[in-house]
C-alpha positions in Angstrom: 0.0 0.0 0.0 1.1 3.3 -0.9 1.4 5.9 2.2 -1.2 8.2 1.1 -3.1 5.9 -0.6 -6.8 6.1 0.4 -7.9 3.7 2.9 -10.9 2.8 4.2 -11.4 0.4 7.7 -15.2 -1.3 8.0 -16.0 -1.4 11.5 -13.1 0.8 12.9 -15.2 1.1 16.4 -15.0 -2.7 16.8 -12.0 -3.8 18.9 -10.5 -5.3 15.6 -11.1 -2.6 13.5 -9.3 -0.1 15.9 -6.3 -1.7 16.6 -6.0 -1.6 12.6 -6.2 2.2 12.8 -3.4 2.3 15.5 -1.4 -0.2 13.4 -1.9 1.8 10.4 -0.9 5.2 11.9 1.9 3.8 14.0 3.4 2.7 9.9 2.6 6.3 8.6 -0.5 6.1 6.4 -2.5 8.7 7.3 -5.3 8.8 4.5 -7.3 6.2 6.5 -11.1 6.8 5.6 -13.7 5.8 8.6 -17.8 5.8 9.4 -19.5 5.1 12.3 -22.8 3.0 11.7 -25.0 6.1 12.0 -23.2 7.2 9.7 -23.0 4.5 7.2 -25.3 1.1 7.7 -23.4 -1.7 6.2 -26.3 -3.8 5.4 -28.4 -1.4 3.3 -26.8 -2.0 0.1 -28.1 1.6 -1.6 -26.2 3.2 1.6 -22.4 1.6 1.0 -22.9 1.5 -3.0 -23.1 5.6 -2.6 -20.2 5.4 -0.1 -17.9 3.7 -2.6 -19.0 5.8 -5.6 -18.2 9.2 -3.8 -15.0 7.8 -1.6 -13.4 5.2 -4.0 -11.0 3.8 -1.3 -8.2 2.3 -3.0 -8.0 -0.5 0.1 -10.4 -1.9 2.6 -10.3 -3.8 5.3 -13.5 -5.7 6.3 -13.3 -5.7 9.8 -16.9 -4.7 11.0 -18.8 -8.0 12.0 -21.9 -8.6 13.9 -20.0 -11.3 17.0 -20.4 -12.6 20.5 -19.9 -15.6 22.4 -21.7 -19.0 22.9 -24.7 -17.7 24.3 -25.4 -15.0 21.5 -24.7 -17.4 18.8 -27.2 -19.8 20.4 -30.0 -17.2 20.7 -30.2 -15.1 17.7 -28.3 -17.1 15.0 -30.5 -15.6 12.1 -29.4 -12.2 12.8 -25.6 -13.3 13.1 -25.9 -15.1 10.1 -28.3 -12.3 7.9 -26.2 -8.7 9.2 -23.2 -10.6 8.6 -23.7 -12.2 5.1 -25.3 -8.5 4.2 -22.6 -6.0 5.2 -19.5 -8.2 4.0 -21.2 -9.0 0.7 -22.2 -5.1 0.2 -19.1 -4.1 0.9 -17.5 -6.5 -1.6 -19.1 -6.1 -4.0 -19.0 -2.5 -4.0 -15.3 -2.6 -3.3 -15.0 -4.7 -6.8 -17.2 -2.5 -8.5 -15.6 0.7 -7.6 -12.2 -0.7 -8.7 -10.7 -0.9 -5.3 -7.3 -2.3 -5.5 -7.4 -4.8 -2.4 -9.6 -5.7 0.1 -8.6 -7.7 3.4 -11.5 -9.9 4.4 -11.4 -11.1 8.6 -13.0 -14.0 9.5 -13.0 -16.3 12.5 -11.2 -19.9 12.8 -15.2 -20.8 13.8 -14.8 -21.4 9.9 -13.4 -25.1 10.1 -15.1 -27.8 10.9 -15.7 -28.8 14.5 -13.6 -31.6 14.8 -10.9 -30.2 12.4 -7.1 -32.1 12.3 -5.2 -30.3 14.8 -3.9 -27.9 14.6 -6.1 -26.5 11.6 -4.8 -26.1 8.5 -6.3 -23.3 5.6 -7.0 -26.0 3.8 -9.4 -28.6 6.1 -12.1 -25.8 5.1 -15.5 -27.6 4.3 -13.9 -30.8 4.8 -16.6 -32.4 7.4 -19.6 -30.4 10.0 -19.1 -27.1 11.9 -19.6 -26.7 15.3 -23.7 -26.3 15.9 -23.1 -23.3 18.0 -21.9 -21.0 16.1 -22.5 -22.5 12.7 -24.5 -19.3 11.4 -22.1 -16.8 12.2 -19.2 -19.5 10.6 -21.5 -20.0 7.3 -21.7 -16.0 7.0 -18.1 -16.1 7.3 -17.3 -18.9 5.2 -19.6 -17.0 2.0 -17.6 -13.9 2.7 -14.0 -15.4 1.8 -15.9 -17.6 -1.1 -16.9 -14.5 -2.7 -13.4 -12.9 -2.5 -12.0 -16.2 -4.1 -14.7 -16.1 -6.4 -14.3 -12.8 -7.6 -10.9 -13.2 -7.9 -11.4 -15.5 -10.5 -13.6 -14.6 -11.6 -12.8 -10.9 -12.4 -9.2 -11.0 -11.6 -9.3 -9.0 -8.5 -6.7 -9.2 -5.2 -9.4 -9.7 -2.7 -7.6 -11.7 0.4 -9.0 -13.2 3.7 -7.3 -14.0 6.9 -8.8 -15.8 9.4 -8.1 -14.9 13.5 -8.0 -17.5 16.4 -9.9 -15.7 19.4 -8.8 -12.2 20.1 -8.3 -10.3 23.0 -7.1 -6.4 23.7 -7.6 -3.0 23.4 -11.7 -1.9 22.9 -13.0 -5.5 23.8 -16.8 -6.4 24.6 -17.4 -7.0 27.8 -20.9 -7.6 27.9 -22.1 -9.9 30.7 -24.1 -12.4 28.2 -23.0 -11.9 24.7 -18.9 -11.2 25.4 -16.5 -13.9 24.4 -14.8 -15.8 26.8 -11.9 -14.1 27.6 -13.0 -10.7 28.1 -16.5 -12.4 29.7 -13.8 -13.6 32.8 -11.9 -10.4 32.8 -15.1 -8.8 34.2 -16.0 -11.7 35.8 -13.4 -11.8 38.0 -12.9 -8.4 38.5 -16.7 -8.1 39.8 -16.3 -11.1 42.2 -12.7 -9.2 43.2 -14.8 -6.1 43.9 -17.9 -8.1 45.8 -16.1 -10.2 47.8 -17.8 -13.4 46.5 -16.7 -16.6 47.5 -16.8 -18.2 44.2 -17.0 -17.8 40.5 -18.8 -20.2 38.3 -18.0 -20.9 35.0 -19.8 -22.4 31.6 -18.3 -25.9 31.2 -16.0 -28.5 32.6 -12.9 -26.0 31.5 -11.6 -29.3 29.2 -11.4 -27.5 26.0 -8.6 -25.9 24.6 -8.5 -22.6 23.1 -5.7 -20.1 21.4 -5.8 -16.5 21.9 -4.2 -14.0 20.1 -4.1 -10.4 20.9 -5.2 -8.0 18.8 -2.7 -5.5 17.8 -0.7 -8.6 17.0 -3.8 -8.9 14.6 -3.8 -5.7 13.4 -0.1 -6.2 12.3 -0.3 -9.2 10.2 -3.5 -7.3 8.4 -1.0 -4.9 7.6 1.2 -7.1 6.8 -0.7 -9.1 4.6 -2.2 -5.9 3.1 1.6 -5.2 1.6 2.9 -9.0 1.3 0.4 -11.7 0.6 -2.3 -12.5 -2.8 -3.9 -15.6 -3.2 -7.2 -17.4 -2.9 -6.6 -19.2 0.3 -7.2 -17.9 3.4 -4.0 -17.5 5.9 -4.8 -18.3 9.6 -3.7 -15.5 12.5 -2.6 -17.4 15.7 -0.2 -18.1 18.1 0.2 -21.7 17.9 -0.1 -21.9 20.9 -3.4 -23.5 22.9 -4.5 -23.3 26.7 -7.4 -25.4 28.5 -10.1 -23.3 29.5 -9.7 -24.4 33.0 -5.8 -22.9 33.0 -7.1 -20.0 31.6 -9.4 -19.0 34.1 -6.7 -19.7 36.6 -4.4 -17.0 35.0 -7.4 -14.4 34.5 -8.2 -15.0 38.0 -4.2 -14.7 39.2 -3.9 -11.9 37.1 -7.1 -10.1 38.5 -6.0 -10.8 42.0 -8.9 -13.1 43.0 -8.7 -15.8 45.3 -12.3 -17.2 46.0 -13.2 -20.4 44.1 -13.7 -21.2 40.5 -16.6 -23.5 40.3 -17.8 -25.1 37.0 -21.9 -25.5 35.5 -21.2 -28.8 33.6 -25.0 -28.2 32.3 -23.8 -25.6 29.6 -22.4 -26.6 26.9 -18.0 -26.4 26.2 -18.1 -25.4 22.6 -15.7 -27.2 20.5 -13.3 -29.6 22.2 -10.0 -27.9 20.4 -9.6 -24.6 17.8 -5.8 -24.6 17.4 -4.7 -23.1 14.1 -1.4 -23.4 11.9 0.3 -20.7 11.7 3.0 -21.6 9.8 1.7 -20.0 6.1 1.5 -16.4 8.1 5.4 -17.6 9.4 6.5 -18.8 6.2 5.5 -15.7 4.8 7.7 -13.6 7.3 5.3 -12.8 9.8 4.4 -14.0 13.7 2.7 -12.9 16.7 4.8 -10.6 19.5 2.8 -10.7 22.7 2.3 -13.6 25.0 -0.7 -14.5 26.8 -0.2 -13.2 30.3 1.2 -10.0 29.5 -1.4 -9.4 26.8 -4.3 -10.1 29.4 -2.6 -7.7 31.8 -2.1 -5.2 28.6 -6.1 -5.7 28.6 -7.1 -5.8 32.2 -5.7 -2.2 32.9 -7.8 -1.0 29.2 -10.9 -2.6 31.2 -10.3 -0.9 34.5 -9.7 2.4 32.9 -12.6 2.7 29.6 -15.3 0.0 30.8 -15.5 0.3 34.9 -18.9 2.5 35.4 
């Protein structure tokens, strides 16, 4: 990307979509074009065709995504799966129309099937069933990167996808039903810190295993990518690295300085037993991750406690 080429980030209020704003100012480009959804409504297609008539951003990132956790996923998946197939494919295809030069499409490793090879390769995509709780949202996500691939053959375009582990950081959601599960203990904890409680009680066994990735690490590899990488396949964002939910909480709860007990509701459901991706595309390619868990969760704990504590 050229430094004062026009950019434009989808969903920059999201915690993805702002740490690709920092990223992109911390390199230098400065012509980085934004709208908040009043603003812009990414689902009314008349609404973003105008946008990209009258802007013509020369890149986009696709970052803006209807998400939440378990719970969320469970209870409304048609509107996961409608606001998210609308916005990405309005925004792609507009983005193609307008002659936009590349577009970075994020997705979710909720993509590959639920009991994927570990750890998950790009290419296990569609290869067996996805994981029933959030198979809406991964079907939205999965149309998404078909339609960069098929444009790109279609019409010779350099449309990429890259698809994220869970993320954690900077700008994250911590509401107390429809938050993911690392941000959804942050506040957790911290509220059973503050109230004295005896105990905290958690979804699950704590048996599966999850990978987290923070998300200015995120935010780099976009970049990254943006300046390094065409091709139809997707390239996974991860650490490689995977922690049971059960050692998790334990660090979230060291971290957070609470000492009561962690108790576990084996009546709601784990999710998928493992999500560990391959990383090693993104790392033959030049790039991988800088933070590690604990200091990243401490990074995001202190962003809690200063923008999200009423």
């Amino acid at each position: 990307m050229e430094q004062d080429a026009k950019i434009y980030v989808a969903g920059h209020r999201g915690m993805v979509g702002s740490a690709i704003v920092r990223e992109l100012n911390r390199q230098g480009y400065k012509n980085i074009v934004v709208r908040t959804h009043s603003e812009l409504d990414l689902t009314r297609q008349s609404e973003v065709e105008k946008f990209f008539a009258e802007e013509k951003p020369e890149y986009v990132f696709l970052a803006a995504a209807k998400v939440g956790g378990i719970m969320a996923n469970t209870e409304s998946p048609a509107d996961f799966m409608y606001e998210n197939m609308a916005l990405e494919m309005n925004v792609i295809h507009s983005a193609w129309k307008n002659d936009c030069k590349k577009l970075l499409f994020l997705g979710s490793s909720c993509i590959y099937p639920k009991f994927a090879p570990q750890p998950m390769k790009e290419s296990c995509l569609l290869t067996s069933e996805l994981e029933p709780t959030n198979e809406a949202y991964a079907l939205a996500k999965i149309s998404g990167l078909k339609y960069c691939e098929y444009l790109n053959r279609q019409y010779n375009t350099n449309f990429i996808s890259v698809m994220p582990t869970n993320l954690y950081g900077l700008n994250d959601n911590y509401h107390p039903t429809r938050s993911h599960v690392l941000p959804a203990l942050i506040r957790r904890f911290h509220e059973a810190k503050i109230e004295n409680k005896t105990s905290v009680t958690c979804w699950g066994n704590g048996s599966p295993f999850r990978e987290f990735l923070y998300v200015d690490d995120l935010a780099n590899l976009c970049v990254f990518l943006m300046n390094n990488y065409s091709g139809n396949e997707t390239v996974n964002a991860g650490t490689g690295k995977e922690i049971s939910i059960k050692k998790l909480t334990e660090l979230v709860a060291q971290i957070i300085g609470y000492e009561g007990e962690i108790l576990w509701d084996t009546s709601k459901p784990n999710g998928t037993p493992r999500k560990l991706l391959d990383v090693s595309k993104a790392e033959l390619l030049g790039w991988k991750y800088k933070t590690e868990l604990a200091d990243g969760i401490r990074i995001t704990y202190e962003d809690f406690k200063r923008n999200f504590i009423k």
